[in-house]
C-alpha positions in Angstrom: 75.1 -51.7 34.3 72.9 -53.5 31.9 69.3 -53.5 33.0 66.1 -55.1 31.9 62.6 -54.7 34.1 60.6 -57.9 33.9 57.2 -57.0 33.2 55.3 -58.8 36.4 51.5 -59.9 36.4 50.1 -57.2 38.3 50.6 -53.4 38.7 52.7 -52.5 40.6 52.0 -49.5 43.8 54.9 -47.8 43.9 58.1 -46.4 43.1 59.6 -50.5 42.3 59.8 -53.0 39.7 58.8 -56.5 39.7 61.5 -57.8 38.6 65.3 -56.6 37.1 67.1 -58.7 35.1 71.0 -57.6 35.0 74.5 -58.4 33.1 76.0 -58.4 36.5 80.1 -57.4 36.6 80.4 -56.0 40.5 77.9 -56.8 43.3 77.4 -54.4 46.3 75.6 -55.0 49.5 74.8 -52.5 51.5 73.6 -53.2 54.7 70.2 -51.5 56.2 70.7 -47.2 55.9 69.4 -45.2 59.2 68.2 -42.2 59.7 71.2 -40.8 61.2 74.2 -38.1 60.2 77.7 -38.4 59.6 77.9 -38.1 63.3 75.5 -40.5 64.2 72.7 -38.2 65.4 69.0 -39.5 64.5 67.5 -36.9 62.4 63.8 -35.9 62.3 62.5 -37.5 65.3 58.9 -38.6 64.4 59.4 -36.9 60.8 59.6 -40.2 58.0 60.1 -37.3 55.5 63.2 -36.3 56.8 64.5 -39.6 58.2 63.5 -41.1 54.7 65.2 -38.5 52.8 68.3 -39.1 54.8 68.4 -42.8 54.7 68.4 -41.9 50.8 71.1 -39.7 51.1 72.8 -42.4 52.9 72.4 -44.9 50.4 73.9 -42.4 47.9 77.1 -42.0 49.6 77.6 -45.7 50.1 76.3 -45.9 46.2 79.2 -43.8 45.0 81.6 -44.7 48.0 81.5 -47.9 45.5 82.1 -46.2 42.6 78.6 -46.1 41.5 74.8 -43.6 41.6 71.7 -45.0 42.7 70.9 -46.2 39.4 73.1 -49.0 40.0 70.7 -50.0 42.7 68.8 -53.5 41.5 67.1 -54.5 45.1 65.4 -52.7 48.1 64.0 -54.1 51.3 62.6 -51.6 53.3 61.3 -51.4 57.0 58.8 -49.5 58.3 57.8 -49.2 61.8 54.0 -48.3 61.1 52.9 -48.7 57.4 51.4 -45.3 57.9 54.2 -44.6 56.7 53.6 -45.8 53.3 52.9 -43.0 51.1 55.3 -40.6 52.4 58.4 -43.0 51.7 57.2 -43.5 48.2 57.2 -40.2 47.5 60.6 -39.6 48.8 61.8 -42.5 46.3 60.0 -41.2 43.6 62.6 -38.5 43.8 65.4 -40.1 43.7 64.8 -43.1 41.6 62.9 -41.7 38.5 62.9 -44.4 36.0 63.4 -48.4 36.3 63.0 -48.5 39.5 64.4 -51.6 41.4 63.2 -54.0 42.7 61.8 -54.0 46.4 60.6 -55.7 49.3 58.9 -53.8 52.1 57.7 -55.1 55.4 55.9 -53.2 59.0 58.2 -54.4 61.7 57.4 -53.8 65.1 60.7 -52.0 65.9 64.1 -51.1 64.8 67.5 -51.3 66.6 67.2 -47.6 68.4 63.5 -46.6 69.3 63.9 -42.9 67.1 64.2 -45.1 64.1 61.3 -45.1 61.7 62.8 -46.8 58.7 66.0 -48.9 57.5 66.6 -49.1 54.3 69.4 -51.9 52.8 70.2 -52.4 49.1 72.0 -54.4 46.4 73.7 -52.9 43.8 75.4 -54.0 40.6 78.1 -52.3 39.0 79.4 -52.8 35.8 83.3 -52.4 35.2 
């Protein structure tokens, strides 16, 4: 995948960039990651570290169930149930997005679909074959 970062206006807060320009060949969707295993148990109950590093993990297995990594990853949008939450989600995605970051859109909501949730986290990818 060919990818620029737009340099924005303003610094940015986090672990995303403004803006990603890319030479686009495949598009992936993923729809919103939970914080649930491979047998659809919630893990860490009231932990956003653990929930947040599994959502991640999730993403990662759709990511290369395409064919592609996380780099590929041009778009986040992110929901939190408290922004509280904040801090400790960045730092989970500074560890596994390390440089050019992608976009991303993050919002409080007041709830997810099951009440153990704390996050969701959807993306959109672009591969290049």
């Amino acid at each position: 995948m060919k990818k620029k970062i737009l340099p924005g206006k303003t610094r940015t807060i986090g672990p995303y960039s403004q803006g990603v320009k890319i030479e686009a060949k495949e598009l992936v969707f993923i729809s919103g990651q939970v914080p649930e295993d491979e047998q659809g148990n919630v893990v860490g109950k009231r932990d956003i570290e653990v929930q947040a590093r599994q959502v991640m993990e999730n993403l990662k297995a759709m990511m290369a169930s395409a064919g592609g990594s996380l780099n590929d990853i041009a778009k986040l949008t992110i929901l939190l149930t408290d922004m509280k939450f904040y801090d400790a989600v960045s730092k989970i995605r500074y560890e596994y997005f390390r440089n050019d970051f992608p976009a991303a859109t993050l919002f409080e909501v007041k709830s997810l679909a099951k009440k153990d949730w704390l996050l969701e986290i959807e993306a959109i990818a672009v591969l290049s074959k």
